[in-house]
Residue frames as a rotation matrix with the C-alpha (Angstrom) as fourth column:
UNK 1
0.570 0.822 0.000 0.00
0.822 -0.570 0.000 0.00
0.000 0.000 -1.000 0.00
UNK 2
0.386 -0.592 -0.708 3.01
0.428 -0.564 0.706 2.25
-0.817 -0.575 0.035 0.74
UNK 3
-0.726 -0.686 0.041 4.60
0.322 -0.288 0.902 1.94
-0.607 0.668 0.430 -2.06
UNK 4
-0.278 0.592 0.757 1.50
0.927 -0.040 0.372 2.34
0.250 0.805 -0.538 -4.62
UNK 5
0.882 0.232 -0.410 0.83
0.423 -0.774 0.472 6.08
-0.208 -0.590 -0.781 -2.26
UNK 6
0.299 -0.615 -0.729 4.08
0.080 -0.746 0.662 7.12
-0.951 -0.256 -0.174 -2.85
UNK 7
-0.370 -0.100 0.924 3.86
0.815 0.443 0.374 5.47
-0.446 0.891 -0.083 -6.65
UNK 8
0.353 0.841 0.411 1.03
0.922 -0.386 -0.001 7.90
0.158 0.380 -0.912 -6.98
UNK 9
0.604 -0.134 -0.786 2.86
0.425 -0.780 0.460 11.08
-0.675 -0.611 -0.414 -5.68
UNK 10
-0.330 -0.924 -0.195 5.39
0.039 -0.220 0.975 10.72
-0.943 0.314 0.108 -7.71
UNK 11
-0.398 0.425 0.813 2.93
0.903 0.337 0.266 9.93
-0.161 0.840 -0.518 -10.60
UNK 12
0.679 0.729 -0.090 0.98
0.717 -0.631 0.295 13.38
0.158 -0.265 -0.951 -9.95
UNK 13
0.429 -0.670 -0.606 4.01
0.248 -0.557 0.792 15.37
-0.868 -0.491 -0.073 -9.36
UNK 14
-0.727 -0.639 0.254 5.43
0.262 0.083 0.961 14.32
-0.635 0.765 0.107 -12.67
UNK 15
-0.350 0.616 0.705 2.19
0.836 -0.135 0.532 15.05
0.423 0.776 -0.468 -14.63
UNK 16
0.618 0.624 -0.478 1.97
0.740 -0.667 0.085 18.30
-0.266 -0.406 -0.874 -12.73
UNK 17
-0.206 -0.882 -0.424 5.47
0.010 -0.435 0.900 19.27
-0.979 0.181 0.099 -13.81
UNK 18
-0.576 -0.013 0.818 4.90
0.790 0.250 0.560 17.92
-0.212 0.968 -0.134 -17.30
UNK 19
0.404 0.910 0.096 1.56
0.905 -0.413 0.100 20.15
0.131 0.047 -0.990 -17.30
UNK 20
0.655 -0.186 -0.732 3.37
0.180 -0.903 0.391 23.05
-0.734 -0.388 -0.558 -16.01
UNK 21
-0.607 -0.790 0.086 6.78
0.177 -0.029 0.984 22.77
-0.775 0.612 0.157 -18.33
UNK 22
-0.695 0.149 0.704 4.66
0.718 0.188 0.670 22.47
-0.032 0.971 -0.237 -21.27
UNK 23
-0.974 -0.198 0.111 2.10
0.226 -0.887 0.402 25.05
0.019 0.417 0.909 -20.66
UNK 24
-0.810 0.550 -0.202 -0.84
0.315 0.700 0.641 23.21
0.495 0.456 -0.740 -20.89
UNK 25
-0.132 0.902 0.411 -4.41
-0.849 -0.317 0.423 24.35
0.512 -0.293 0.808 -20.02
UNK 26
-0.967 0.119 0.224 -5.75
0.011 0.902 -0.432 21.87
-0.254 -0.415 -0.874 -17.39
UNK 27
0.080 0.996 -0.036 -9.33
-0.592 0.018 -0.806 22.60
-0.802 0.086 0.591 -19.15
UNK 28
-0.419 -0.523 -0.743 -7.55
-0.901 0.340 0.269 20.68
0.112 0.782 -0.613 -21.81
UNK 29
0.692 0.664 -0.285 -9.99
-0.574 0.745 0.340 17.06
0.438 -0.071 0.896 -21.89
UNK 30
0.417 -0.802 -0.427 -6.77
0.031 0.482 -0.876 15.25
0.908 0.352 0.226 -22.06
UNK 31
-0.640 -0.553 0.534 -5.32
-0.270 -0.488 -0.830 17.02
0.719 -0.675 0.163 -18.86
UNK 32
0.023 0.774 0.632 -8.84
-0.963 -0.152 0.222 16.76
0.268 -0.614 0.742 -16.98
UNK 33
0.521 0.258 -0.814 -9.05
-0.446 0.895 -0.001 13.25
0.728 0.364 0.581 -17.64
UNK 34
0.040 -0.997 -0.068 -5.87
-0.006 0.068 -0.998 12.79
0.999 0.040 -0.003 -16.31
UNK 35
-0.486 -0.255 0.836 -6.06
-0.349 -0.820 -0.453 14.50
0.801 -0.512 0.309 -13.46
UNK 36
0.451 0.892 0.041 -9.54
-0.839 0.407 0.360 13.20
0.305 -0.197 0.932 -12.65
UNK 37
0.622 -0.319 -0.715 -7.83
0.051 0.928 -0.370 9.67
0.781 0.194 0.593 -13.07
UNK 38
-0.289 -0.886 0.364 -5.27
-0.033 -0.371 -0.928 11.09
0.957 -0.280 0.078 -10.55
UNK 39
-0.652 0.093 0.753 -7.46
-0.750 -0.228 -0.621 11.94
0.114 -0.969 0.219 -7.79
UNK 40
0.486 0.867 -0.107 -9.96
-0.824 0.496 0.274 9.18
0.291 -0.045 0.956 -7.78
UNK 41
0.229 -0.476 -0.849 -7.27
0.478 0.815 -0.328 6.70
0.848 -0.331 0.414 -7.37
UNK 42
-0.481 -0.575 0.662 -6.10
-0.125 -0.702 -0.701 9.28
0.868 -0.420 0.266 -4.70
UNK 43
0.126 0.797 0.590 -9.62
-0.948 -0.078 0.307 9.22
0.291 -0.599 0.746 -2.82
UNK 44
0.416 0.294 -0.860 -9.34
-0.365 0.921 0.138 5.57
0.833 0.256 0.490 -2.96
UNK 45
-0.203 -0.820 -0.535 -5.90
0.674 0.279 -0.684 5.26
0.711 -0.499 0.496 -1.09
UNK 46
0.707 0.686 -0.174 -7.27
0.578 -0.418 0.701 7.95
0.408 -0.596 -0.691 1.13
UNK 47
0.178 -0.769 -0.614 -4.68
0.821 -0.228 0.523 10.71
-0.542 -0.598 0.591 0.52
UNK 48
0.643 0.622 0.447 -6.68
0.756 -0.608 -0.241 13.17
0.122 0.493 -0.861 -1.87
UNK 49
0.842 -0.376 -0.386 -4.47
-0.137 -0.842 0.522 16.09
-0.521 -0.387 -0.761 -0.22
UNK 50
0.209 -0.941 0.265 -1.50
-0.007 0.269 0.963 14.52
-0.978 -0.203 0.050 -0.85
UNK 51
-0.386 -0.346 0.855 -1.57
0.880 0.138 0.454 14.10
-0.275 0.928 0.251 -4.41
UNK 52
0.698 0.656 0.288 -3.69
0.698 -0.712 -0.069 17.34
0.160 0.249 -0.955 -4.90
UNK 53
0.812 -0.520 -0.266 -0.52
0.123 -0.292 0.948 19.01
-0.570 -0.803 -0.173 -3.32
UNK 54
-0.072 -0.742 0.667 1.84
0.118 0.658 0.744 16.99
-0.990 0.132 0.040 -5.25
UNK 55
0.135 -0.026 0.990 0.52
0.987 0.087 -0.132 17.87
-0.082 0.996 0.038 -8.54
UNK 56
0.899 0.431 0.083 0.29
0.438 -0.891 -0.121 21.53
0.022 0.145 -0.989 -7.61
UNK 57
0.480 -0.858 -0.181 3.74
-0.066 -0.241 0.968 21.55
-0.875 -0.453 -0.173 -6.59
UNK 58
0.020 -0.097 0.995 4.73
0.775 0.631 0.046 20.06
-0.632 0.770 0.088 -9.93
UNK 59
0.398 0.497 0.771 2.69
0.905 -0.350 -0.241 22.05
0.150 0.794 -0.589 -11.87
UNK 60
0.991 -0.120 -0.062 4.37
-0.072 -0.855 0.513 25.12
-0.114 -0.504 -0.856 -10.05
UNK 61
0.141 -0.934 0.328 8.13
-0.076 0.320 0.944 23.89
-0.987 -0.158 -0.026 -10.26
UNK 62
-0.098 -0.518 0.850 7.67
0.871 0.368 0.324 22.73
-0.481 0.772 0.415 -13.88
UNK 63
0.810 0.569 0.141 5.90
0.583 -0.808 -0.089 26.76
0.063 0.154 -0.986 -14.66
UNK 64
0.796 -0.555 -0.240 9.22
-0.133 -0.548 0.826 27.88
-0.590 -0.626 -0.510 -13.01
UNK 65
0.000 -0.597 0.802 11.31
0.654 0.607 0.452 25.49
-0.756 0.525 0.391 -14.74
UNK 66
0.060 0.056 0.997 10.05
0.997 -0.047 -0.058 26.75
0.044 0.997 -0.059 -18.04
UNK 67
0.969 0.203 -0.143 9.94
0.221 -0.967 0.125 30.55
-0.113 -0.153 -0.982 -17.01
UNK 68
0.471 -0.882 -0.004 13.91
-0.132 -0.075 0.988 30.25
-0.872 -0.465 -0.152 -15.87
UNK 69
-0.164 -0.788 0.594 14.71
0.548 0.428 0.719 28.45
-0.820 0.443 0.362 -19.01
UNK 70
0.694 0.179 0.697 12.87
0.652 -0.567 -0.504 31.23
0.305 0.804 -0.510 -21.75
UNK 71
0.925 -0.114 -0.362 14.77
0.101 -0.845 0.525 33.64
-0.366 -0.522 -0.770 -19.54
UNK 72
0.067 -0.997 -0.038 18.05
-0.278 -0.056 0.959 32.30
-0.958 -0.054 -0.280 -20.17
UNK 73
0.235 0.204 0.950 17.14
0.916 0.281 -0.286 31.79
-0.325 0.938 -0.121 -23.97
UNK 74
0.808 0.532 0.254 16.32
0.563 -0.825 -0.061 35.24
0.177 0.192 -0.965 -23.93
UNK 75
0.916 -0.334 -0.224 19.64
0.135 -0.269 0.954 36.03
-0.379 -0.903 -0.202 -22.19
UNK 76
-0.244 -0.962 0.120 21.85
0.318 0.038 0.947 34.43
-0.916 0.269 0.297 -24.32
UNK 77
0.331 0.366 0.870 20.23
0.942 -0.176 -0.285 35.72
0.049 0.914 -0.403 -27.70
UNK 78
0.991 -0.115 0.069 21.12
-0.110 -0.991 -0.076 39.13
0.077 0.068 -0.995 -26.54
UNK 79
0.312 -0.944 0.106 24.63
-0.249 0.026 0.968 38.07
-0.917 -0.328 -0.227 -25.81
UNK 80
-0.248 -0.172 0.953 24.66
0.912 0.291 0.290 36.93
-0.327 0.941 0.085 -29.59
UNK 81
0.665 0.406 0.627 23.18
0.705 -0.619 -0.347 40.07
0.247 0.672 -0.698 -30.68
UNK 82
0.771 -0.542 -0.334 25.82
-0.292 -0.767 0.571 42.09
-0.566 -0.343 -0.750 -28.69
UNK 83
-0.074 -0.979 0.189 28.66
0.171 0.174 0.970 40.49
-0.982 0.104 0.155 -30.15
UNK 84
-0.089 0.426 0.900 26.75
0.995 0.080 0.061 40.75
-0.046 0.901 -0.431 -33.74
UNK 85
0.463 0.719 -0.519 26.45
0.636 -0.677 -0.370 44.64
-0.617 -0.159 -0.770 -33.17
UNK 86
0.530 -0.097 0.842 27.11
0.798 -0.279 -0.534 47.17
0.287 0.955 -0.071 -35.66
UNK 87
-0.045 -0.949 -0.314 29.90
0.999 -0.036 -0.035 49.68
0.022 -0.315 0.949 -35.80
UNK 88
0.046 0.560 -0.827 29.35
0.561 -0.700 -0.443 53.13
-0.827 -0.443 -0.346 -34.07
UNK 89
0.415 -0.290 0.862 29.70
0.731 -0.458 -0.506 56.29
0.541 0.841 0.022 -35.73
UNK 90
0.134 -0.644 -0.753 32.24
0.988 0.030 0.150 58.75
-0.073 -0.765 0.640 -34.80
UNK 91
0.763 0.348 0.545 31.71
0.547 -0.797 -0.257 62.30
0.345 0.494 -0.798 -34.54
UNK 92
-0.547 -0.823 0.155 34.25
0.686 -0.547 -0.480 64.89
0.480 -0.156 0.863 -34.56
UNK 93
-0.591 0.086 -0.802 33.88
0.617 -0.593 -0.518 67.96
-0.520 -0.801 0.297 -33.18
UNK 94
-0.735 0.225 0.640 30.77
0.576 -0.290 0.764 70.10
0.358 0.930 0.083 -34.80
UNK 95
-0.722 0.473 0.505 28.57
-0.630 -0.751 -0.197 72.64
0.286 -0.461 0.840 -34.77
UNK 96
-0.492 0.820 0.294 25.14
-0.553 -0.033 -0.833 72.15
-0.673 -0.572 0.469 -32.05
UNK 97
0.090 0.933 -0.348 23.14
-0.938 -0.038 -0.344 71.09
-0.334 0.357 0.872 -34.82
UNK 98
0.307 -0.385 -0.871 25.42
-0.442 0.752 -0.488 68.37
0.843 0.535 0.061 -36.29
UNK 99
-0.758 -0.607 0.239 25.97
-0.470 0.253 -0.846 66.86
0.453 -0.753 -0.477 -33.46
UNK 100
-0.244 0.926 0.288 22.57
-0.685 0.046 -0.727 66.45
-0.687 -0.375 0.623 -32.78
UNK 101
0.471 0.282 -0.836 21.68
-0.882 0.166 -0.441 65.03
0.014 0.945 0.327 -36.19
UNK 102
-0.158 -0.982 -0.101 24.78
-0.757 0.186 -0.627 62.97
0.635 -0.023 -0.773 -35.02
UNK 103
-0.954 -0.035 0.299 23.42
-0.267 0.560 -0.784 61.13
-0.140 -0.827 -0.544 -32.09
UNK 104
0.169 0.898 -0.406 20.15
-0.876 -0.051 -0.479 60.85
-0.451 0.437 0.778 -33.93
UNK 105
0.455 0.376 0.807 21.99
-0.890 0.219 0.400 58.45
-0.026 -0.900 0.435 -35.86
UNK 106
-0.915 -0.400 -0.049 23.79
-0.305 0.767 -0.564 56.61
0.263 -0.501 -0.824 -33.61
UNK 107
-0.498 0.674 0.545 20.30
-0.656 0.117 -0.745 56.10
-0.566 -0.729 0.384 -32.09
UNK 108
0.342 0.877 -0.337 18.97
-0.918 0.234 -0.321 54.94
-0.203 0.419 0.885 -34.86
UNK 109
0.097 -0.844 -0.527 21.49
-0.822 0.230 -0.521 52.00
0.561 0.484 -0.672 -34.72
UNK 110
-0.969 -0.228 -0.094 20.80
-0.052 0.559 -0.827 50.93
0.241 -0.797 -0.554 -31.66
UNK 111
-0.724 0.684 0.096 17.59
-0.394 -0.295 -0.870 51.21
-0.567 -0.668 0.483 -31.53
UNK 112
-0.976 0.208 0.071 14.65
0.123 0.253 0.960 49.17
0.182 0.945 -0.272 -33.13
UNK 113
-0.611 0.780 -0.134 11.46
-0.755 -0.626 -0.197 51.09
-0.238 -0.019 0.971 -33.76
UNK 114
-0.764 0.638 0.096 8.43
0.635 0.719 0.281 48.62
0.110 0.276 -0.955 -33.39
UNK 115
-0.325 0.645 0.692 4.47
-0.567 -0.718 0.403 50.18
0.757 -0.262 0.599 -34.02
UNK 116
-0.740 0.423 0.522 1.73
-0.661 -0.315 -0.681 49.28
-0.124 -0.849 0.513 -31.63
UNK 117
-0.819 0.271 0.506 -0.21
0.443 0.858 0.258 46.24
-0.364 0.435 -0.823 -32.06
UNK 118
-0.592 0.795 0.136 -3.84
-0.476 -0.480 0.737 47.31
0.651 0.371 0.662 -34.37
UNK 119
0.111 0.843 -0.526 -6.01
0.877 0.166 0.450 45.61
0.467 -0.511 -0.721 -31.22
UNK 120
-0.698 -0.033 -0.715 -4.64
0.461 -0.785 -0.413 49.15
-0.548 -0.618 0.563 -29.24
UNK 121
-0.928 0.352 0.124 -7.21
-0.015 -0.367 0.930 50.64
0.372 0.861 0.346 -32.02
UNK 122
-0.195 0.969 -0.151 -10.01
0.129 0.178 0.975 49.02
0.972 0.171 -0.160 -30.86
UNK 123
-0.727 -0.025 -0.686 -9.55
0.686 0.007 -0.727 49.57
0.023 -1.000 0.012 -26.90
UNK 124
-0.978 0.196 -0.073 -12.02
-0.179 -0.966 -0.187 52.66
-0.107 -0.170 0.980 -27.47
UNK 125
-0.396 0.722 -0.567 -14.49
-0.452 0.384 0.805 50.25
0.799 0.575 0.174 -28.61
UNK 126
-0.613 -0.601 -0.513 -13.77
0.517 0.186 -0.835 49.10
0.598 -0.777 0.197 -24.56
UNK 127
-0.973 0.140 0.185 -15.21
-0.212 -0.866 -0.454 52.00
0.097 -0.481 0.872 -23.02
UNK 128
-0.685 0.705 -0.182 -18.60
0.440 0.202 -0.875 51.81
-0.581 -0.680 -0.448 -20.49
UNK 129
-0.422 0.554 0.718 -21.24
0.641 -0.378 0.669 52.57
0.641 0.742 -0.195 -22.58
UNK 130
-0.557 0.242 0.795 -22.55
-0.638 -0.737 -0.223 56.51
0.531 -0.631 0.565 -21.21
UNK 131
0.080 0.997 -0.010 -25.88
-0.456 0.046 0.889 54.78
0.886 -0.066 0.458 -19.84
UNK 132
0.436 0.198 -0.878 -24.05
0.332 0.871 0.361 52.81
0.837 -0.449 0.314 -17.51
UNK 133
-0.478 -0.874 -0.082 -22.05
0.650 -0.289 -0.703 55.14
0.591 -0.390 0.706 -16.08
UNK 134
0.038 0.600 -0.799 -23.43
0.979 0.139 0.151 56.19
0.201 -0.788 -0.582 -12.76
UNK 135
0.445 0.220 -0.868 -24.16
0.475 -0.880 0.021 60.24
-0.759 -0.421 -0.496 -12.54
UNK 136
-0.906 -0.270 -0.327 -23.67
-0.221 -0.359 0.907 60.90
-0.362 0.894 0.265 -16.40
UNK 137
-0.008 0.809 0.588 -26.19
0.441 0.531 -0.724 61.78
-0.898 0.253 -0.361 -18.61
């Protein structure tokens, strides 16, 4: 009995990690199922908490897991992109304006202009209709 209780912990842990690491919706049939399948044997052995615990922990650890490892994806891509970077410009000495014009750009060099996604457009579309708002008329 021991062992099949601690069979199950470890069984629930790992499909709570898996679930986390990967991303997965737990409204996912597949996942529910699972799960379901998880605690019912759980209720059985009469340790419902325990695995309910045990998968959250999982499911929390693998979330982390995967958070830590985009990070350091993310981490070293910029180290590639620093070493990939493009060669300044050098300004002598010049008049106020050139100079300006000058560090303009260098900015533009270093710098990559992205727009606004088109859903920011529709955020106005958002807004409480008047009628509902409470001492407007």
């Amino acid at each position: 009995m021991k062992k099949e209780i601690k069979a199950l912990l470890e069984d629930a842990y790992s499909f709570g990690y898996f679930v986390g690491y990967k991303g997965h919706s737990e409204w996912v049939e597949w996942v529910r199922e699972r799960k379901e399948e998880l605690y019912r044997k759980a209720e059985e052995l009469g340790v419902y908490d325990l695995v309910r615990n045990a998968y959250g922990r999982g499911r929390e650890d693998g979330a982390k897991k995967r958070g830590e490892e985009i990070n350091l994806g993310l981490i070293e891509k910029g180290k590639i992109e620093l070493e990939k970077e493009k060669p300044r410009i050098e300004i002598p000495p010049q008049q106020e304006s050139e100079r300006f014009e000058a560090e303009f750009a260098r900015f533009l060099q270093t710098t990559k202009f992205t727009l606004p996604p088109e859903f920011l457009d529709t955020l106005r579309h958002l807004e409480i209709p008047k009628m509902l708002k409470m001492g407007e008329i």
